[in-house]
Biopython code that builds the backbone (N, CA, C, O; Angstrom):
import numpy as np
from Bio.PDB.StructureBuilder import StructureBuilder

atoms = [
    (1, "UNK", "N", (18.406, -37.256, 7.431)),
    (1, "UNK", "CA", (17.750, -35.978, 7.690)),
    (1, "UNK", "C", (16.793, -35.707, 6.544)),
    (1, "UNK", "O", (17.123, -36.036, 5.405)),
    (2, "UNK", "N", (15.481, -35.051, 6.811)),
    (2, "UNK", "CA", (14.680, -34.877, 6.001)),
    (2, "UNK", "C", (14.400, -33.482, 6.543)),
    (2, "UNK", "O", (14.183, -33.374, 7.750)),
    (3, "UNK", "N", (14.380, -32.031, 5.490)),
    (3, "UNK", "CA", (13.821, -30.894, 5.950)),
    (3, "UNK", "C", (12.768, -31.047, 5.721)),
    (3, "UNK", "O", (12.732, -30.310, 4.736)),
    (4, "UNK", "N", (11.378, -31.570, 5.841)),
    (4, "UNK", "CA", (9.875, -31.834, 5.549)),
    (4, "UNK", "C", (9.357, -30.368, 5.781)),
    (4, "UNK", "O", (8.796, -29.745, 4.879)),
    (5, "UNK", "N", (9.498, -30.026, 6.602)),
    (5, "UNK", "CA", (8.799, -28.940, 7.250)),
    (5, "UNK", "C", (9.676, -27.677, 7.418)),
    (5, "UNK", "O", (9.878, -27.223, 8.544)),
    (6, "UNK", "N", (10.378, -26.911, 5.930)),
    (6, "UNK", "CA", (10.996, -26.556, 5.299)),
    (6, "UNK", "C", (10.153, -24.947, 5.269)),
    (6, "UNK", "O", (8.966, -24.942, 4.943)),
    (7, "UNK", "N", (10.876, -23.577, 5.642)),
    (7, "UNK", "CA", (9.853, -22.082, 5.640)),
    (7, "UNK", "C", (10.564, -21.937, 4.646)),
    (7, "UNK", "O", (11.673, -22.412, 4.890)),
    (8, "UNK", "N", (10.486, -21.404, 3.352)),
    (8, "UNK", "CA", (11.056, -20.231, 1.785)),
    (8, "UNK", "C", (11.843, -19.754, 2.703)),
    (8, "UNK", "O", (11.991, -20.104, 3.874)),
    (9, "UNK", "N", (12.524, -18.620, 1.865)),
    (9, "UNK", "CA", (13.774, -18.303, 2.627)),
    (9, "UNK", "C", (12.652, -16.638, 1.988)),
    (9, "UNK", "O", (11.633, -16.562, 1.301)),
    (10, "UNK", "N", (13.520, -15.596, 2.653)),
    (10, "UNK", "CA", (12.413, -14.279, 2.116)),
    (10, "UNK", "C", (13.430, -13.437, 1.632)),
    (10, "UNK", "O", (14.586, -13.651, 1.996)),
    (11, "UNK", "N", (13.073, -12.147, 0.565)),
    (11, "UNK", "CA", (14.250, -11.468, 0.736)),
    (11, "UNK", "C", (15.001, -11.007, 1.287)),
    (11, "UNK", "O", (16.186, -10.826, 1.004)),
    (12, "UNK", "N", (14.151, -10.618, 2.586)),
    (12, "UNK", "CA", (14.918, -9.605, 3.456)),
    (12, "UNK", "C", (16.137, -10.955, 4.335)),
    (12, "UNK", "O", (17.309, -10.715, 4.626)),
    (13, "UNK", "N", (15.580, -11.986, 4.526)),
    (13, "UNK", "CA", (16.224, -13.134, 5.043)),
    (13, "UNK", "C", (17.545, -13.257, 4.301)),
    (13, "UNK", "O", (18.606, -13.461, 4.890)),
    (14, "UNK", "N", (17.420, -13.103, 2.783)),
    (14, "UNK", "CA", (18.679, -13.720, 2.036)),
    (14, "UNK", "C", (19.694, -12.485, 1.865)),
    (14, "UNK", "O", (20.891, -12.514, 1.579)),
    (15, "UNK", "N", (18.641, -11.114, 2.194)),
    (15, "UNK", "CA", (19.618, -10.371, 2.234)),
    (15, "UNK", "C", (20.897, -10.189, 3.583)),
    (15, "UNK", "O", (22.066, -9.805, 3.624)),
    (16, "UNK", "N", (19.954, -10.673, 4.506)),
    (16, "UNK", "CA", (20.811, -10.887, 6.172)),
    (16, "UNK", "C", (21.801, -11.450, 5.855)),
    (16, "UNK", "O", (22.937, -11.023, 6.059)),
    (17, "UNK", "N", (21.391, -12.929, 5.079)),
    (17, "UNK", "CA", (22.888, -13.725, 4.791)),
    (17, "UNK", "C", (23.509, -13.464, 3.934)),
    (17, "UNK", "O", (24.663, -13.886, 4.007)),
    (18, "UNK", "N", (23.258, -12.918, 3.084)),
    (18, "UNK", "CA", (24.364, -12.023, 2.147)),
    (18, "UNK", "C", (25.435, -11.310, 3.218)),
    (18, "UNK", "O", (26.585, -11.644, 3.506)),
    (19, "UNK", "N", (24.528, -10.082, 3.746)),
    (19, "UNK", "CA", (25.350, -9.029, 4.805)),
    (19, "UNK", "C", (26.254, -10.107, 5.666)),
    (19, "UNK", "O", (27.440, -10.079, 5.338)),
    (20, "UNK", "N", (25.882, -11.169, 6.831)),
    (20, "UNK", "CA", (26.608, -11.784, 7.908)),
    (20, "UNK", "C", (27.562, -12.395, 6.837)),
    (20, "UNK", "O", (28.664, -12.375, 7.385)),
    (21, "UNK", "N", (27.713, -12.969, 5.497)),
    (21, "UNK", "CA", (28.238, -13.540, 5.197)),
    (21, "UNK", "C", (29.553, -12.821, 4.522)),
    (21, "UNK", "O", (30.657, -13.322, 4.732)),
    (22, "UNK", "N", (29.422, -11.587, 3.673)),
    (22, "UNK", "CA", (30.084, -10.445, 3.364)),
    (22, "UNK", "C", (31.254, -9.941, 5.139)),
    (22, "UNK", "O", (32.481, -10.040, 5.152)),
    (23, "UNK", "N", (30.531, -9.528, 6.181)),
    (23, "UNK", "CA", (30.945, -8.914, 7.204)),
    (23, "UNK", "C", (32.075, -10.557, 7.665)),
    (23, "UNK", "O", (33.182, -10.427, 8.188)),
    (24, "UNK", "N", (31.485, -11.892, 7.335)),
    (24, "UNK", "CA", (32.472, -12.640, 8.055)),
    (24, "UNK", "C", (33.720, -12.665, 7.199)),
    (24, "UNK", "O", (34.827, -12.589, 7.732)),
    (25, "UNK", "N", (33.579, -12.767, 5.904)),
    (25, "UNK", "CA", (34.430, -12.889, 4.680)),
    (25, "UNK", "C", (34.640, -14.331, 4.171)),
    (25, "UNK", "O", (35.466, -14.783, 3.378)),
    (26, "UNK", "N", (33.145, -15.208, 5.213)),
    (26, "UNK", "CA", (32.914, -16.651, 4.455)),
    (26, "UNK", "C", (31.661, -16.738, 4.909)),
    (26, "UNK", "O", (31.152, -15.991, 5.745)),
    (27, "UNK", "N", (31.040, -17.854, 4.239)),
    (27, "UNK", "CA", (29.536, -18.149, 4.602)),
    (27, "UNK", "C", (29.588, -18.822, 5.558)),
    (27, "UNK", "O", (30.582, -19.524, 5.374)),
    (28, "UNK", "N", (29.013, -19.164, 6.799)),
    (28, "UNK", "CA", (28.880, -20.314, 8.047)),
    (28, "UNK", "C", (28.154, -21.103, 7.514)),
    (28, "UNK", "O", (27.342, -20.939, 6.604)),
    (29, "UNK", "N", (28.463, -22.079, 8.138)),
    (29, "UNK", "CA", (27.508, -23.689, 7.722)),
    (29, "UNK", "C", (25.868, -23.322, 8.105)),
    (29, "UNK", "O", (25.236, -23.924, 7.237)),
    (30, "UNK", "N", (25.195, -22.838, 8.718)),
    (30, "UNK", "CA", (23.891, -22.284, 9.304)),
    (30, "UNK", "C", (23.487, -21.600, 7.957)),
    (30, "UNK", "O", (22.397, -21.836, 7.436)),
    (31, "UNK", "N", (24.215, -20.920, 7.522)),
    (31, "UNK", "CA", (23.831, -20.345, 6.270)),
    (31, "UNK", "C", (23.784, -20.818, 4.823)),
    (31, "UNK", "O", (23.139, -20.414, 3.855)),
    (32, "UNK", "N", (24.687, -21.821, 4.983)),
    (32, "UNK", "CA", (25.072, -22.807, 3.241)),
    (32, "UNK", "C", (23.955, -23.776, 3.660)),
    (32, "UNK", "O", (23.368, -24.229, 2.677)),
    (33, "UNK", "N", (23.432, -24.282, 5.001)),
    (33, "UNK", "CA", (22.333, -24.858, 5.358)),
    (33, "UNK", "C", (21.079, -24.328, 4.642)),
    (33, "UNK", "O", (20.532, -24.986, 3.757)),
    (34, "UNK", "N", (20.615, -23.075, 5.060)),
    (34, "UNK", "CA", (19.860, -22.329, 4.718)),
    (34, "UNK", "C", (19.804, -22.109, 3.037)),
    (34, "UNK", "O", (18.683, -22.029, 2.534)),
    (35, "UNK", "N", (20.630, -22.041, 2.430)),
    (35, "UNK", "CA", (20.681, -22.113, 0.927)),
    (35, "UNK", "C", (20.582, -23.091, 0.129)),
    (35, "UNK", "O", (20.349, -23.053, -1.079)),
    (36, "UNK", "N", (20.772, -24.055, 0.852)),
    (36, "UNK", "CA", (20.722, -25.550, 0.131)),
    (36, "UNK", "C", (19.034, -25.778, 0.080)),
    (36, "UNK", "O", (18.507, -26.215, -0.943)),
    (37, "UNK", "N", (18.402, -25.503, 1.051)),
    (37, "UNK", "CA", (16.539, -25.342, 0.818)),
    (37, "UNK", "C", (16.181, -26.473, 1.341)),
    (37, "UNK", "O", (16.675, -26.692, 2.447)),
    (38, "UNK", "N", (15.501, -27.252, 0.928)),
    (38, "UNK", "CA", (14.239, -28.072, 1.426)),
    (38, "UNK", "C", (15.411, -29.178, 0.960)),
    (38, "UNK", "O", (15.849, -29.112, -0.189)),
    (39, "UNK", "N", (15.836, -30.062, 1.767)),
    (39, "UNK", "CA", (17.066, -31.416, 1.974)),
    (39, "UNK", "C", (16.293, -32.424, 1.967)),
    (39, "UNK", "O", (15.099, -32.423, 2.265)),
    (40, "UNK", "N", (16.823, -33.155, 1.691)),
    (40, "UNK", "CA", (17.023, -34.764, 2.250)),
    (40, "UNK", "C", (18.141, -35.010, 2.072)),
    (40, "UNK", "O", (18.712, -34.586, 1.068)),
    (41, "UNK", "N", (19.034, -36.083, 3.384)),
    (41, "UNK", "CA", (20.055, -36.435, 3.442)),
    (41, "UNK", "C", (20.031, -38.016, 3.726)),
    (41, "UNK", "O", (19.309, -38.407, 4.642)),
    (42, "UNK", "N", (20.579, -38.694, 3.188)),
    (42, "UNK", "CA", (20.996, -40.035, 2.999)),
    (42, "UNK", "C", (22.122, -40.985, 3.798)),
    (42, "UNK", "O", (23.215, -41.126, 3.250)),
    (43, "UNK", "N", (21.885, -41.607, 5.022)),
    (43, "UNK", "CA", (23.378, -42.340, 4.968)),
    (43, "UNK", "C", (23.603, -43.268, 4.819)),
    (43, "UNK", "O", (23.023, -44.048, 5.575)),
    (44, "UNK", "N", (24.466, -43.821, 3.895)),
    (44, "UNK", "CA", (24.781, -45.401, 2.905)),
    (44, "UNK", "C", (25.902, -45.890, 3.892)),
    (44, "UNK", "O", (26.457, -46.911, 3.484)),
    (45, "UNK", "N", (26.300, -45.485, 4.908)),
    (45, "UNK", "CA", (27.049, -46.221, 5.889)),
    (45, "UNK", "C", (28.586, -45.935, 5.643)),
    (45, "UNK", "O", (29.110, -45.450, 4.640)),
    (46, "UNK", "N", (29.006, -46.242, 6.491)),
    (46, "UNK", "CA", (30.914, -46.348, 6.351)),
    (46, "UNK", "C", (31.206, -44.872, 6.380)),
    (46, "UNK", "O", (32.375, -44.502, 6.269)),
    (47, "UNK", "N", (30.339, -44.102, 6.507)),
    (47, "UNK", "CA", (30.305, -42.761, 7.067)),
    (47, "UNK", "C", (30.493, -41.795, 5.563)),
    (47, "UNK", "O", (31.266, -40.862, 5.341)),
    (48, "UNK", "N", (29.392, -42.480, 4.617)),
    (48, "UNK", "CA", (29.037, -41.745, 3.044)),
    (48, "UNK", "C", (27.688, -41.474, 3.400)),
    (48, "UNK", "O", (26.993, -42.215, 4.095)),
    (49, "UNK", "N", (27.356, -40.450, 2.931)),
    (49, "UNK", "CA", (26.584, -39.413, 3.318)),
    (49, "UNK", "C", (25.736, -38.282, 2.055)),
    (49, "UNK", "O", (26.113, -37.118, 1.924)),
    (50, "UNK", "N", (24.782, -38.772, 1.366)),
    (50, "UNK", "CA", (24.803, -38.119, 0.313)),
    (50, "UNK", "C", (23.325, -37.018, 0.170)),
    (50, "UNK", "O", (22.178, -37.466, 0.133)),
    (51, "UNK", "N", (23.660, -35.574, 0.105)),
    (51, "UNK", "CA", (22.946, -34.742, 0.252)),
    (51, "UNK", "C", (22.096, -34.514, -0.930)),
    (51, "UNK", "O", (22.639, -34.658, -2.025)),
    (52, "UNK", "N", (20.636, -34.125, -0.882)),
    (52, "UNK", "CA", (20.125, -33.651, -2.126)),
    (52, "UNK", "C", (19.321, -32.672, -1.761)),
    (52, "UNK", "O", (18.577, -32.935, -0.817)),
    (53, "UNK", "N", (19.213, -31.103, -2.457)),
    (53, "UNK", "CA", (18.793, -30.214, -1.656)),
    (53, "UNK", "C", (18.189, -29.144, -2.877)),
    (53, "UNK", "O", (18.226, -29.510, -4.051)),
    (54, "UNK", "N", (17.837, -28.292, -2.638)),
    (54, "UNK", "CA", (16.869, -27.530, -3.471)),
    (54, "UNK", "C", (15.657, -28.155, -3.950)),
    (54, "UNK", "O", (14.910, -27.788, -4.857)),
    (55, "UNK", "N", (15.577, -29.270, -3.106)),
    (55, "UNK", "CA", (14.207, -29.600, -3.489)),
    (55, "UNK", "C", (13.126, -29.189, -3.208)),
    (55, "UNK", "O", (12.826, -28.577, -2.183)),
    (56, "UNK", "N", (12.103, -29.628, -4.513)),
    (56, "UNK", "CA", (10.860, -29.047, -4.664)),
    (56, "UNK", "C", (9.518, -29.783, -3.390)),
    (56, "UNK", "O", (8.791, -29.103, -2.666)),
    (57, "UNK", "N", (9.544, -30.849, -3.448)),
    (57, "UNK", "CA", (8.927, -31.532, -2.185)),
    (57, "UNK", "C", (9.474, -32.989, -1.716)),
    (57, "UNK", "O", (10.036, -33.885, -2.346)),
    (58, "UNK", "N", (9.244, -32.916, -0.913)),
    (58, "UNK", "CA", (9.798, -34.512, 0.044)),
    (58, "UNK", "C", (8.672, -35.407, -0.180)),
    (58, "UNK", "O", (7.545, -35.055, 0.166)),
    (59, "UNK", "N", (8.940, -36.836, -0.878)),
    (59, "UNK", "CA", (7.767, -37.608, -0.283)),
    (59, "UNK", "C", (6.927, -38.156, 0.542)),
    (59, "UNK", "O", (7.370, -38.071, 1.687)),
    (60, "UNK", "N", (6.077, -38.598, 0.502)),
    (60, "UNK", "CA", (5.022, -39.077, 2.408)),
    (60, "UNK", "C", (5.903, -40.207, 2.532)),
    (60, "UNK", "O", (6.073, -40.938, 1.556)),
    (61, "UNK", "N", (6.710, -40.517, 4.057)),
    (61, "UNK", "CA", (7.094, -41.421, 4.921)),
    (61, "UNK", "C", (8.895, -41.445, 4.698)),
    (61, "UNK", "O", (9.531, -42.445, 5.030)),
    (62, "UNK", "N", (9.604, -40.174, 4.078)),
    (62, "UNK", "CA", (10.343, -39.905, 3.977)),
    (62, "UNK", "C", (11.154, -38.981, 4.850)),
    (62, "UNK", "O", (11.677, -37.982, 4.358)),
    (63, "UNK", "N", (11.320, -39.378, 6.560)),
    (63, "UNK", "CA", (11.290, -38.882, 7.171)),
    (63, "UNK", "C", (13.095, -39.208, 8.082)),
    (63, "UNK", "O", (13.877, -40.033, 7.609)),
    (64, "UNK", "N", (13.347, -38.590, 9.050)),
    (64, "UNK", "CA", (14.382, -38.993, 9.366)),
    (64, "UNK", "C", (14.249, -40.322, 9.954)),
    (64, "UNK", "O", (13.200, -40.720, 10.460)),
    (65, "UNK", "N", (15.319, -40.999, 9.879)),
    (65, "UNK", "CA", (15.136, -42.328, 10.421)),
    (65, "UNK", "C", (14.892, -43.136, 9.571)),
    (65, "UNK", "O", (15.595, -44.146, 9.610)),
    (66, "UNK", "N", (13.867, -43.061, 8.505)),
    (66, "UNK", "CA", (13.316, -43.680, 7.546)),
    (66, "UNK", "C", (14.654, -44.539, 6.827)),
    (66, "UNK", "O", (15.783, -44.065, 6.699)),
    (67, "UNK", "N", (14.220, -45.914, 6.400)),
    (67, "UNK", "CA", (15.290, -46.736, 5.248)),
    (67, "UNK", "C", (14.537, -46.313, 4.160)),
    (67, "UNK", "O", (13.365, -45.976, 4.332)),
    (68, "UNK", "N", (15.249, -46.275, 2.653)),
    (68, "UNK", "CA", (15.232, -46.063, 1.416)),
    (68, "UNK", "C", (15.593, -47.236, 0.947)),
    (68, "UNK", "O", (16.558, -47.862, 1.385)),
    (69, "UNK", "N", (14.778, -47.661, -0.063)),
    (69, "UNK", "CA", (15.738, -48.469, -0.911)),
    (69, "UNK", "C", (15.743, -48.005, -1.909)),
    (69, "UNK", "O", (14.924, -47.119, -2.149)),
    (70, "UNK", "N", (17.037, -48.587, -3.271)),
    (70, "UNK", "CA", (17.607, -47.927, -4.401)),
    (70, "UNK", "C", (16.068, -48.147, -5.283)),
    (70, "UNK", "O", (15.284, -49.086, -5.146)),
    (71, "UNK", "N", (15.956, -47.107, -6.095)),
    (71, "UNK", "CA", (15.550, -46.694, -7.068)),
    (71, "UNK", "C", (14.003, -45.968, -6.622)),
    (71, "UNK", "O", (13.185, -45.376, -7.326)),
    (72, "UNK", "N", (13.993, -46.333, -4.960)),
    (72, "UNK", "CA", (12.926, -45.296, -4.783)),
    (72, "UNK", "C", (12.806, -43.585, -4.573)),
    (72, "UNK", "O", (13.670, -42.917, -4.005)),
    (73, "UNK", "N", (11.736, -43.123, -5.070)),
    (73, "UNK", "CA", (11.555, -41.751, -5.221)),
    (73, "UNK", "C", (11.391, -41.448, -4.076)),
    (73, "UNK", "O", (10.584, -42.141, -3.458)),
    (74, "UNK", "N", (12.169, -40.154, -3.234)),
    (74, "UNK", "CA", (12.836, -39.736, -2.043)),
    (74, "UNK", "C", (12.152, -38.534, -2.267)),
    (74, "UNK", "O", (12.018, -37.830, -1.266)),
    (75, "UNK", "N", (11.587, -38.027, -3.535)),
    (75, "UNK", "CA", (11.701, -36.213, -3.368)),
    (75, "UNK", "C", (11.221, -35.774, -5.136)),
    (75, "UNK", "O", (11.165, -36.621, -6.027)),
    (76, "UNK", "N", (10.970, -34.557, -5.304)),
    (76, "UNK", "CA", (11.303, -33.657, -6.348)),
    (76, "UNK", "C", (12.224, -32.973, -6.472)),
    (76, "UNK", "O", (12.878, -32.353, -5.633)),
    (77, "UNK", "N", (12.306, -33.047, -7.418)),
    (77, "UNK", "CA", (13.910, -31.247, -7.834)),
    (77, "UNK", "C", (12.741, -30.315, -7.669)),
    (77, "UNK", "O", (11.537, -30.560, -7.742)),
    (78, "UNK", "N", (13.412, -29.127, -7.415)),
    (78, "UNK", "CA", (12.857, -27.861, -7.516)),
    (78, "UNK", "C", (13.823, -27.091, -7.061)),
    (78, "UNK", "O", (14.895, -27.682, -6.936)),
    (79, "UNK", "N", (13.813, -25.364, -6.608)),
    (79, "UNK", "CA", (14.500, -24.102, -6.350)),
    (79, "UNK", "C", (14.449, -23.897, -5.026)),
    (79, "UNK", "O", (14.853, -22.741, -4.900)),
    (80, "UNK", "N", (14.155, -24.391, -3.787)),
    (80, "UNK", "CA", (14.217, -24.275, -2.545)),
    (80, "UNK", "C", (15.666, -23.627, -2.001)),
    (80, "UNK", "O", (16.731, -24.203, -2.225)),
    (81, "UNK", "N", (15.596, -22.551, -1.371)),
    (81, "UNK", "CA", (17.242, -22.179, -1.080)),
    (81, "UNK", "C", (17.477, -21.489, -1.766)),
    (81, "UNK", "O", (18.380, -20.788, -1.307)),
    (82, "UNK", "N", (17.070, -21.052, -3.170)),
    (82, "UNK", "CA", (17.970, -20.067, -4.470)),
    (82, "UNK", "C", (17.677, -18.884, -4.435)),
    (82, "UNK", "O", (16.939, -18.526, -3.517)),
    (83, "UNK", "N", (18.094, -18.008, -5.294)),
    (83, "UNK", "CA", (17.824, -16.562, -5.505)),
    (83, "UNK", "C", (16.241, -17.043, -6.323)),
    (83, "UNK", "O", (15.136, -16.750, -5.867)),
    (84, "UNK", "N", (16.425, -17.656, -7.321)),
    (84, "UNK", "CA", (15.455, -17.746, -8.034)),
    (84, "UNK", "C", (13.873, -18.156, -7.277)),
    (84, "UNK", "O", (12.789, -17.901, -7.802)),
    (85, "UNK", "N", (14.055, -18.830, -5.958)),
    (85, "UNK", "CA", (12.860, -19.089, -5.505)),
    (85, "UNK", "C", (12.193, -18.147, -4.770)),
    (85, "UNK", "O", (11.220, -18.385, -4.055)),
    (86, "UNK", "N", (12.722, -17.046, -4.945)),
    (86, "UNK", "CA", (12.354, -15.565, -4.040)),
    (86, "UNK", "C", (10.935, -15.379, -5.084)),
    (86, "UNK", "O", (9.815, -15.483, -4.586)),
    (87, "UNK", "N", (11.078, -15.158, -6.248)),
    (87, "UNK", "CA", (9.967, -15.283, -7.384)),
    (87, "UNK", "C", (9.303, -15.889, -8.243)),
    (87, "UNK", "O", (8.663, -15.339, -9.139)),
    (88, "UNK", "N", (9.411, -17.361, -8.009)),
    (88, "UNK", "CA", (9.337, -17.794, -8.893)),
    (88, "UNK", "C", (9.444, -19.391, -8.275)),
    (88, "UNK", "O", (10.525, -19.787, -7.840)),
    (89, "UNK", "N", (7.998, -20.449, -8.271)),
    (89, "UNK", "CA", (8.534, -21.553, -7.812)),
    (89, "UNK", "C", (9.387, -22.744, -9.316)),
    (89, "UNK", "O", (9.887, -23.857, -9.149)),
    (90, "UNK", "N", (9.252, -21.890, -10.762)),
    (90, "UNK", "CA", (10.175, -23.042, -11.514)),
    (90, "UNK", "C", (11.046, -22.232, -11.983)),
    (90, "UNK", "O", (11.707, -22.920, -12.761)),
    (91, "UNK", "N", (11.626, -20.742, -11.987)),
    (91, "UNK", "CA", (13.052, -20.113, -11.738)),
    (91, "UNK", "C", (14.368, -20.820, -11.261)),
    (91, "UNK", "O", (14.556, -20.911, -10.048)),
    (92, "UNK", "N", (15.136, -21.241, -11.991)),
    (92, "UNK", "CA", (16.590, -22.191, -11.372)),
    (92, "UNK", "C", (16.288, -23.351, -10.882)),
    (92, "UNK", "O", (16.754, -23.792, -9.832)),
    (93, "UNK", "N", (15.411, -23.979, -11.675)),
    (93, "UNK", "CA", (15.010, -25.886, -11.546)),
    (93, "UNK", "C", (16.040, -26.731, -11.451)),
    (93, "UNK", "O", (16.338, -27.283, -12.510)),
    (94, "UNK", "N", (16.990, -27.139, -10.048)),
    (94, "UNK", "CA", (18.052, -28.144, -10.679)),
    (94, "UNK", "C", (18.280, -28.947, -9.312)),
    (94, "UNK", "O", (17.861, -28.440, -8.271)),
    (95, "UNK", "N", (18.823, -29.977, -9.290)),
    (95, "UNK", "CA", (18.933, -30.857, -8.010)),
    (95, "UNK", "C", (20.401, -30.787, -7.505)),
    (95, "UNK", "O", (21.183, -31.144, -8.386)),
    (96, "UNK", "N", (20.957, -30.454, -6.425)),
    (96, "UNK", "CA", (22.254, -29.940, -5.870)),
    (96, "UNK", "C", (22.184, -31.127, -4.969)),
    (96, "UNK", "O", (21.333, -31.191, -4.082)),
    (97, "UNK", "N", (23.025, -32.031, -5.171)),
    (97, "UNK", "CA", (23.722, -33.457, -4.957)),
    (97, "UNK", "C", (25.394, -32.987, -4.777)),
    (97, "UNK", "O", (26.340, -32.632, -5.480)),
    (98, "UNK", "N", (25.002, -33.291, -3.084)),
    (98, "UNK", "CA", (26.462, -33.314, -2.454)),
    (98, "UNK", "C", (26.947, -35.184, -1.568)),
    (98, "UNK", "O", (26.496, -35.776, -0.588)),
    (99, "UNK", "N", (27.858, -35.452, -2.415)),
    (99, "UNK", "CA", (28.493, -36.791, -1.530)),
    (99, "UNK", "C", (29.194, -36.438, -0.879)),
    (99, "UNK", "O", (29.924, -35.556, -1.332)),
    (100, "UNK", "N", (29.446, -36.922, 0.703)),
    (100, "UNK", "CA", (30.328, -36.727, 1.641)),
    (100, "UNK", "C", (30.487, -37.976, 2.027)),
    (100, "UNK", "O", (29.743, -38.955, 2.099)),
    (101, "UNK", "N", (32.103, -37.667, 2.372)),
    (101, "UNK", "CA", (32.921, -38.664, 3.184)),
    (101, "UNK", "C", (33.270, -38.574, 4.086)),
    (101, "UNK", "O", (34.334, -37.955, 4.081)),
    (102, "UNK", "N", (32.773, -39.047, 5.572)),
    (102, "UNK", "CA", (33.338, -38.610, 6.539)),
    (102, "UNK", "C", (32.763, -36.802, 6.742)),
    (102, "UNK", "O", (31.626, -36.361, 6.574)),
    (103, "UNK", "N", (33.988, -36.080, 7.140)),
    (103, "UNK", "CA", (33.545, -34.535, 6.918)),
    (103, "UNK", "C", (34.003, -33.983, 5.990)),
    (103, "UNK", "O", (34.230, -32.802, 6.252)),
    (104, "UNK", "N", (34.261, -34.272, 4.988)),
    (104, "UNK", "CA", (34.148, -34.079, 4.079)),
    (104, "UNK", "C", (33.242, -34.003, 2.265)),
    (104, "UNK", "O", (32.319, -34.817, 2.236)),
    (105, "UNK", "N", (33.340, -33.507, 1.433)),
    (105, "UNK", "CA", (32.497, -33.505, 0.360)),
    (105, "UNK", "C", (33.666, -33.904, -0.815)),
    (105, "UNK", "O", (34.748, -33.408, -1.128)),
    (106, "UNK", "N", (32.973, -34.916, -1.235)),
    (106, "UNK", "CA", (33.741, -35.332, -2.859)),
    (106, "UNK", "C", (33.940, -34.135, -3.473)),
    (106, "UNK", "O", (33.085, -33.322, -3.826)),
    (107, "UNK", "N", (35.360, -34.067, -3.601)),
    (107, "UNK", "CA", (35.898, -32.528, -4.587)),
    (107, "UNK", "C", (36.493, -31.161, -3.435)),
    (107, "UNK", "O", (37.210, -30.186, -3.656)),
    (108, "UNK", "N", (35.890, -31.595, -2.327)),
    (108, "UNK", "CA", (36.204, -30.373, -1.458)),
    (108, "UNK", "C", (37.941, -30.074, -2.191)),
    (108, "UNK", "O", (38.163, -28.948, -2.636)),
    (109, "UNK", "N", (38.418, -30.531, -2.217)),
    (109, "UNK", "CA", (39.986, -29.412, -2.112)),
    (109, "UNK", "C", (40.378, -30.037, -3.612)),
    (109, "UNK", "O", (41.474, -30.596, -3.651)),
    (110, "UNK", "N", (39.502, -30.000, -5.009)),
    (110, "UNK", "CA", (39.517, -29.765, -6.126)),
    (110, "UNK", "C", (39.821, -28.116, -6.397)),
    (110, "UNK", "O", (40.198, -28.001, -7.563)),
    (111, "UNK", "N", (39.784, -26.876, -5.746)),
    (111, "UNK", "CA", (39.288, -26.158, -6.025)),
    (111, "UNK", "C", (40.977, -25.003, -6.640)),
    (111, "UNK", "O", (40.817, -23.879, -7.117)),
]
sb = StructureBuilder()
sb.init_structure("model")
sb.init_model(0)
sb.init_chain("A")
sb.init_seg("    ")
for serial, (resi, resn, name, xyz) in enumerate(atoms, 1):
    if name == "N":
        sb.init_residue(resn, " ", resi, " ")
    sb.init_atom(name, np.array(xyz, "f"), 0.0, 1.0, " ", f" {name:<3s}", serial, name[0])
structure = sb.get_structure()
């Protein structure tokens, strides 16, 4: 999966998911979607699955479907998804790297 074609999220937007998310008493996946920002998702097979999200831009031909090979550049970091990108496109600069297994995420029931 590649979000290429990725809209900012707005305030009044992040405030909705604040509210639906408060009124459910958890966030829905539609919404942790929505916060994660501008994606690319990876699958290395055997059903590993590795997310990278708040990114700043996707590269040209980095599309779904697309093969990667190791050590090529997939993307930028940037704030896509954050509070901080409401004002600011280098406010909360960091790359949010999720591995999954199956349906699951490395660490899920660390908590």
């Amino acid at each position: 999966r590649a979000l290429v074609e990725y809209e900012p999220i707005t305030a009044a937007q992040a405030d909705a998911w604040a509210a639906q998310s408060k009124s459910l008493g958890y966030t829905p996946p539609e919404v942790l979607d929505g916060y994660r920002g501008r994606q690319v998702w990876i699958d290395h097979g055997n059903g590993v699955i590795s997310r990278y999200a708040h990114l700043g831009s996707i590269e040209p031909g980095i599309v779904e479907g697309a093969e990667v090979a190791r050590g090529q550049v997939i993307a930028t970091v940037g704030n896509s998804g954050t509070p901080g990108s409401l004002n600011s496109r280098t406010s909360d600069v960091h790359l949010h790297l999720e591995l999954w297994v199956g349906d699951h995420f490395v660490g899920q029931f660390l908590r």
